[in-house]
Phi, psi and omega in degrees: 000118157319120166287144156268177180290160163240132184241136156281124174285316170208147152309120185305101206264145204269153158220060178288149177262182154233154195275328177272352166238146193310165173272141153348279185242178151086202150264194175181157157258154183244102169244167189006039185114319202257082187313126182246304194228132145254136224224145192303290245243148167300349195286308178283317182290319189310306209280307166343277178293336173279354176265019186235325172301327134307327170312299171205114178246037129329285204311173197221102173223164204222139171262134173259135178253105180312311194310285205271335190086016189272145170257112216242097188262128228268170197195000000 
């Protein structure tokens, strides 16, 4: 017994990010180097990072600003 093909009609289109290069606009968290979540408001990049910095607060993290390019480190 034959399986059938699975034909795609159209394709999904994706809106993967890359990790090693900053974002445009907007904000991002920075943990140990490595831009991870990107967020409209500085408000929302924060409330992010003061929860993973409670979480484990080892890690070393930063709000990054696409606009001005400032690196913002979270304490």
């Amino acid at each position: 017994m034959r399986k059938p093909l699975l034909s795609i009609d159209e394709p999904v289109p994706t809106n993967a990010t890359r990790a090693d290069r900053p974002p445009i606009g907007g904000f991002a968290t920075i943990v140990d180097g490595h831009f991870k979540s990107e967020f409209d408001t500085v408000e929302a990049a924060e409330a992010i990072g003061r929860k993973l910095k409670s979480a484990y607060p080892f890690l070393q993290i930063q709000i990054y600003d696409a606009t001005t390019k400032v690196r913002t480190l979270l304490s």
